[in-house]
N, C-alpha and C positions, 0 to 999 in steps of 0.2 A: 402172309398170315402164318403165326407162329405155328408147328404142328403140332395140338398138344392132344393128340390121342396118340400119339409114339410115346408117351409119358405111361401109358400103360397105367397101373394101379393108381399114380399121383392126377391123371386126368381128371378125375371127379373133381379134386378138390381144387386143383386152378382153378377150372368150368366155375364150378361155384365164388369160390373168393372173389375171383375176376368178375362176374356178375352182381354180385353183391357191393364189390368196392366200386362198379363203372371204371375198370380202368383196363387194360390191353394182358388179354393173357399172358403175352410174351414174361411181363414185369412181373408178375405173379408167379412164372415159369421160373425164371433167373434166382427169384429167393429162392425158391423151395430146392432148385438143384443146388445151390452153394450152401443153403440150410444139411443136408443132406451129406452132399460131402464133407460137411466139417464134423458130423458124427462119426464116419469112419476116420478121421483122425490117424492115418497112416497106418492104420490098423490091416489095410486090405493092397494087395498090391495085383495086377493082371499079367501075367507072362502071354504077351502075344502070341509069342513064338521065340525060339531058343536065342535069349543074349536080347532079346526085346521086351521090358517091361515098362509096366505104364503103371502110375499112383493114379489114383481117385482125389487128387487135387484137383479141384474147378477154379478157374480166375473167369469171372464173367460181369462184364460190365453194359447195365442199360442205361440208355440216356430216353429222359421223359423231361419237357420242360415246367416250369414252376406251376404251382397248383395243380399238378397232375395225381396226384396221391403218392408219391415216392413213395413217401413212410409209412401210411396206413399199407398197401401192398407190401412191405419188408418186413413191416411184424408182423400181418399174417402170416407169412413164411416162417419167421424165427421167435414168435414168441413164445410157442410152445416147448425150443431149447434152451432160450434164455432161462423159462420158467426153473426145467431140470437144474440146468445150470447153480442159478439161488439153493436149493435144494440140495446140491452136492456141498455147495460152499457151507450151509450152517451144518450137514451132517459132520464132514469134514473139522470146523472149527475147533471143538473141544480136543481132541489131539493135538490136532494144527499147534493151538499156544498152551499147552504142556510141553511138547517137545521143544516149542521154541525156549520157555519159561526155563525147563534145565538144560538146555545149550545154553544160557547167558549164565547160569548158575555155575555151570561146572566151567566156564570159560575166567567168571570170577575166582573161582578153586584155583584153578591151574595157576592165572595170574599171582594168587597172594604165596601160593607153594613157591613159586619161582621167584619170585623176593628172599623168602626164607632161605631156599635154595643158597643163596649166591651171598646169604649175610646173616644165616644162624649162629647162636650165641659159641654151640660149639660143633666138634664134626659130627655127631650122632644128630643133632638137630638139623643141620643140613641136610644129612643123608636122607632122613625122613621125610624131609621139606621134595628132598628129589624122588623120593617113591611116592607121594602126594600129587606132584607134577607129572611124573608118568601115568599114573590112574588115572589121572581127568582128561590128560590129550589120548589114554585109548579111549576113555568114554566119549570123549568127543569123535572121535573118530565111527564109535559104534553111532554115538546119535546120526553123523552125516551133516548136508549142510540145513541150517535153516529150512524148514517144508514152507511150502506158499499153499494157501487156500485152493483150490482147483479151479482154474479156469477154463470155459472152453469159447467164450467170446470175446472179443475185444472192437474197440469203435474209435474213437478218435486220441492216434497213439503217433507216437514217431519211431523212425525206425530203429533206432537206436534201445528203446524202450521195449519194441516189438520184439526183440531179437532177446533180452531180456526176461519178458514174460514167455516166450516160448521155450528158455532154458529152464525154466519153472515147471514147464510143463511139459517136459523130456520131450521137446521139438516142436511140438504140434499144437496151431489154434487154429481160430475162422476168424476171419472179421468181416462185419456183414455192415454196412450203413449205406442211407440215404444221402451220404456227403461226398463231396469228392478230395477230400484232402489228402489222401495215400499219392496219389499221383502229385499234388503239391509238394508235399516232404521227398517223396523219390525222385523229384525232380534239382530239389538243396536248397527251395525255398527256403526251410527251418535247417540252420547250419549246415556245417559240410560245406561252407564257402559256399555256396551255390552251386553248387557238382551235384551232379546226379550220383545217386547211389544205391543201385538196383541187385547188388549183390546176392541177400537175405531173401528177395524175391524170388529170385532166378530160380536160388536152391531148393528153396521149398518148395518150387510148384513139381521140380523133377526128385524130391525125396533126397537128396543130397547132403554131405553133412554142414555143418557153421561153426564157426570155431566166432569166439568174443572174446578179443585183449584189448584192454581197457590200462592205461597207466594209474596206481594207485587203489585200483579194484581186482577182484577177484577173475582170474582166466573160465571164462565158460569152453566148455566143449559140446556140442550137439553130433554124436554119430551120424543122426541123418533128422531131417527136419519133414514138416507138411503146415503148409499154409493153403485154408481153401478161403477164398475172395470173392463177394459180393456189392456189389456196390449199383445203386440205382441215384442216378446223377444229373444233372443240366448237364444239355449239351457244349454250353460252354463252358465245363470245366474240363474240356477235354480238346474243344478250338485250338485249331494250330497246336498240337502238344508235342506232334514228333516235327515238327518246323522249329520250335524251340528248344525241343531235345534230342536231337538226333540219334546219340547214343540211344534210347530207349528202341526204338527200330533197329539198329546194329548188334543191339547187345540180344536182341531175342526175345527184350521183355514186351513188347505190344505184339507179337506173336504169340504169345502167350495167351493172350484173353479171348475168350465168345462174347462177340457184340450183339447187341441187339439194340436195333432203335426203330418201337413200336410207332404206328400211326394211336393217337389217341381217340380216345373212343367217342364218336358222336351223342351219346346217352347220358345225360345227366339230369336225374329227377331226383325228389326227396325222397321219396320209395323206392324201395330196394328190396329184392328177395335175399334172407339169409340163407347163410352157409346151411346145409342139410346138416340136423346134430348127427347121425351117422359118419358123415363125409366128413366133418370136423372131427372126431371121436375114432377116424378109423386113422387120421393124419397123426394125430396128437399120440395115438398109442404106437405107431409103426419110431417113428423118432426117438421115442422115447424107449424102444428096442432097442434103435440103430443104438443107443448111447450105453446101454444095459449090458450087450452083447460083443459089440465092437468098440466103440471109446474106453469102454471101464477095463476092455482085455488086455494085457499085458504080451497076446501073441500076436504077430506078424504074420497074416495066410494069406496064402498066392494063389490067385483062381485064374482060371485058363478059360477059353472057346471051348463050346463044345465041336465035337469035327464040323461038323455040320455049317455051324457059325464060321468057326475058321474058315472053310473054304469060301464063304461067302463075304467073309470080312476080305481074305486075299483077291478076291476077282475084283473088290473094289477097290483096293489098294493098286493093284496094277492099270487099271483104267482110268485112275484118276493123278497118278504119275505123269502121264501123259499132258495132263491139265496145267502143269507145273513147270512145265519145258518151254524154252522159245519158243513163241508161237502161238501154247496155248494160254486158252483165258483167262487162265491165272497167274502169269508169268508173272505180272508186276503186284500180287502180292503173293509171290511164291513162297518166303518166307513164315509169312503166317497160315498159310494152305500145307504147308508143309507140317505143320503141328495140328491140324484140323483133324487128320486120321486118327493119331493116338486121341483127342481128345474126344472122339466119339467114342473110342472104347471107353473112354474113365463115363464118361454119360453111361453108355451102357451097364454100365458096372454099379455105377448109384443106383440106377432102376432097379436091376436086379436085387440092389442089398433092400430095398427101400420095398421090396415087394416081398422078400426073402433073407435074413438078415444072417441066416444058415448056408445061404448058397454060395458055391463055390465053383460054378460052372456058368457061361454066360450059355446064351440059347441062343439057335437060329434066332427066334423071333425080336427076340431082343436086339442082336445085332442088326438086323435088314430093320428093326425102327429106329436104333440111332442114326444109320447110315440115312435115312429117309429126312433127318434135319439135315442136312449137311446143304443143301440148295439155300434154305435159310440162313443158315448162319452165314454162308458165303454172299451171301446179297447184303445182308445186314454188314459184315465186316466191308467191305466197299464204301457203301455209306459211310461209316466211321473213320475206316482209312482217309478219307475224304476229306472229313473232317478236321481229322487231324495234323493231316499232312497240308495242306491251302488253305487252311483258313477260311472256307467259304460258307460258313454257315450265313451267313449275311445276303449273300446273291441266292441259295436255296431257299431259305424261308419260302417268298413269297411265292417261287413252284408248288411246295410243298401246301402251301394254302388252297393254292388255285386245282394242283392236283384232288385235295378232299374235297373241297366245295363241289367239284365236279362228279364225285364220287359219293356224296350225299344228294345230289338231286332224285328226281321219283323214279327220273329213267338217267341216270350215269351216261351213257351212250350215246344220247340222244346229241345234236350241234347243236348250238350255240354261240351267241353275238358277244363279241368284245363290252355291250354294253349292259348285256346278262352279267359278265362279268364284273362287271367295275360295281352296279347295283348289290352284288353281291359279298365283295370285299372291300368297296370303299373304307374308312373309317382306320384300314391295319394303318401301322407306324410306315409300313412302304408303298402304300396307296393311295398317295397323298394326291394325284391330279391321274388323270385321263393319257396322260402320254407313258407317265410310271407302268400302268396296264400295260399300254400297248409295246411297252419294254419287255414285259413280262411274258406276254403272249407270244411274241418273237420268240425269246428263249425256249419257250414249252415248245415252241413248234420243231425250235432245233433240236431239243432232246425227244421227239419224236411221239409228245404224247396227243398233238394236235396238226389238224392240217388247215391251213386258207384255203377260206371257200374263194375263186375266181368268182366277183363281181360282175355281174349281167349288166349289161347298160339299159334300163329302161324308158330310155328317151324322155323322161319325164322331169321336168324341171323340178327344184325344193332342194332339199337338206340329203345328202347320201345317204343309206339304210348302214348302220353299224356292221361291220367287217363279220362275217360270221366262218366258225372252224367246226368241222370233222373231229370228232374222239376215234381214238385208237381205242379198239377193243379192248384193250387190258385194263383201262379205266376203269372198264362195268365188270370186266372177269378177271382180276389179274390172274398170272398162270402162275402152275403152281413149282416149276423149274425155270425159275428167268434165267436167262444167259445172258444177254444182252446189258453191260455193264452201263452205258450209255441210258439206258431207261431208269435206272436206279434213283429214284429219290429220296 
């Protein structure tokens, strides 16, 4: 279960949206922190500790499958910046095309002076024509290049475009969507031969600079970039992805993300409690801070732990080093565990801006709650690794079914018969006959969530009583630091 009172200030309004939409706080969570970090927009940066800094860029990806609410849960999250967003862009406009209106002006100037220039009737008219043609390319030069409208979202783009609009927007956007095509394009689906090409990713998520040479176009330069990433997805668009892209695992870039792949929620009625207009109204004004204060600023401020945090951030750091060696539990995604620490500090860093848009200090308390996801997010990347890497969404499903079914009865805990089971999920695309169960069943047993009851011989002639299994207690309680990489589904 997602922890979403380590959310601190932003807890109210998951609780609510999440109850309101029926859909898994987790998804609800993943907007509003990539909503969040794309406010500060490079604006904020954390010095761990000396020569260690960390951006408040988020890359977090959930996967929910179809009909799950993806999008209603991601504009709760982001509609209240989209909103701003519009609101910058028409205040913005009236400048916007005056300035452009005389850069094409004086670009025509320049052009007809430099005609005259090079074929006036006599040398005084040339000369003229040349101090004509000097005045418009300084004025050009005072104008700068063409302004773009201000952007601070972007959704279904390629990377070549991306990289583009974020020279627009001196390095920094968000993109936040219910789609998964980012990972299509980076993968060279859409040009680039089919090659992957995760470059612009890379840098942005660690504040990096980008440079864009382009033959026949204009050289961009980025000193340093920030891309914060959102994306709420099918789990197949994510099937097999580092099987098919291996680079994307070598290069660093799926270390990069917080996964999350919610169970969905049992609840679905026509009525719904709304969002508290408070909790709405207290959401909608803090963002629209974040963007007031830190998007719109022009400075670069580096907040620190306070001691306190610090020493508590360091005991977790070295305890969790250990996790990451031969041996420990995390060795085989040591890679992405490996980025897991800093990305708890940029969480904690969102919370803080999101609760405090002045603050420049992280606090114990803040830190010991982001440290407090980190069980989560590592059970969740598992899962996805998983996925990503075998291909086996297909052989999981139908655990995943039998796991909830089991897990919605009145008593979870309680045993149960093979043919409880089949009565109950007959009908899926993989429970097509009596034997498919009992394929199924086997599997659950080997992953440890059930056990075979040993058959009593009752001496009594007729039909055998249906096969009946023991639950494992985490069924009814799951705990709330799994280790056990094996029980994960």
């Amino acid at each position: 279960m997602f922890p979403v009172d380590a959310l601190g200030g932003l807890a109210p309004f998951v609780k609510d949206t999440a109850a309101s939409l029926q859909v898994p706080q987790d998804m609800v969570a993943c907007g509003c922190l990539a909503t969040i970090s794309t406010t500060t927009g490079g604006r904020r940066k954390v010095m761990v500790k000396h020569g260690w800094y960390e951006s408040t860029a988020l890359y977090l990806t959930c996967l929910a499958d179809s009909s799950e609410k993806k999008t209603p849960a991601l504009n709760a999250a982001c509609d209240s910046l989209r909103e701003i967003e519009t609101e910058l862009i028409e205040a913005a406009r009236p400048d916007v095309e005056e300035t452009r209106q005389e850069i094409r002006i004086t670009e025509r100037a320049m052009e007809t002076a430099e005609k005259a220039a090079g074929g006036g009737k006599s040398a005084a008219d040339r000369e003229d024509a040349r101090a004509d043609a000097e005045a418009a390319r300084e004025k050009l030069l005072e104008l700068g290049d063409n302004p773009a409208l201000p952007r601070i979202l972007v959704r279904d783009i390629t990377l070549e475009a991306l990289a583009q609009r974020m020279a627009e927007q001196k390095g920094r956007l968000g993109s936040l969507a219910s789609e998964g095509g980012l990972f299509k394009i980076a993968a060279g689906l859409y040009g680039n031969n089919g090659k992957a090409n995760t470059d612009l990713l890379l840098e942005a998520y660690t504040g990096g600079p980008y440079s864009i040479e382009r033959v026949g176009r204009p050289d961009h330069r980025m000193p340093s970039t920030f891309l914060a990433l959102g994306m709420i997805i099918q789990p197949g668009m994510v099937a097999g992805l580092e099987k098919k892209n291996p680079e994307f695992r070598q290069s660093g870039f799926l270390g990069r993300f917080l996964y999350s792949k919610p169970t969905p929620t049992e609840t679905d009625t026509f009525d719904t409690p709304e969002v508290s207009a408070d909790v709405q109204q207290a959401y909608e004004e803090r963002i629209r801070d974040l963007v007031k204060l830190i998007w719109n600023s022009s400075d670069t401020v580096v907040m620190r732990l306070s001691d306190e945090a610090r020493q508590e951030f360091a005991e977790f750091y070295n305890r969790f080093a250990q996790r990451r060696k031969p041996g420990g539990d995390l060795h085989d995604i040591a890679d992405w565990a490996g980025k897991l620490r800093g990305q708890l500090v940029r969480i904690a860093a969102c919370i803080t801006l999101y609760e405090d848009p002045h603050a420049q200090e992280i606090s114990l308390d803040r830190i010991k709650a982001a440290i407090s996801m980190a069980p989560y997010f590592i059970a969740h990347a598992r899962a996805v690794f998983d996925l990503m890497g075998k291909n086996r969404e297909g052989a999981l499903k139908p655990l995943r079914d039998l796991l909830t079914w089991l897990r919605s009865r009145p008593k979870p805990g309680a045993d149960f018969s093979a043919r409880d089971a089949w009565q109950a999920l007959k009908g899926r695309e993989w429970a097509h006959d009596m034997d498919a169960m009992n394929e199924v069943l086997k599997d659950m047993e080997r992953h440890g969530w059930i056990a075979f009851q040993p058959a009593q011989d009752s001496g009594r002639p007729g039909r055998k009583p249906s096969p009946r299994y023991d639950v494992h207690p985490w069924v009814a309680s799951p705990p709330t630091h799994p280790t056990n990489p094996k029980t994960n589904l």
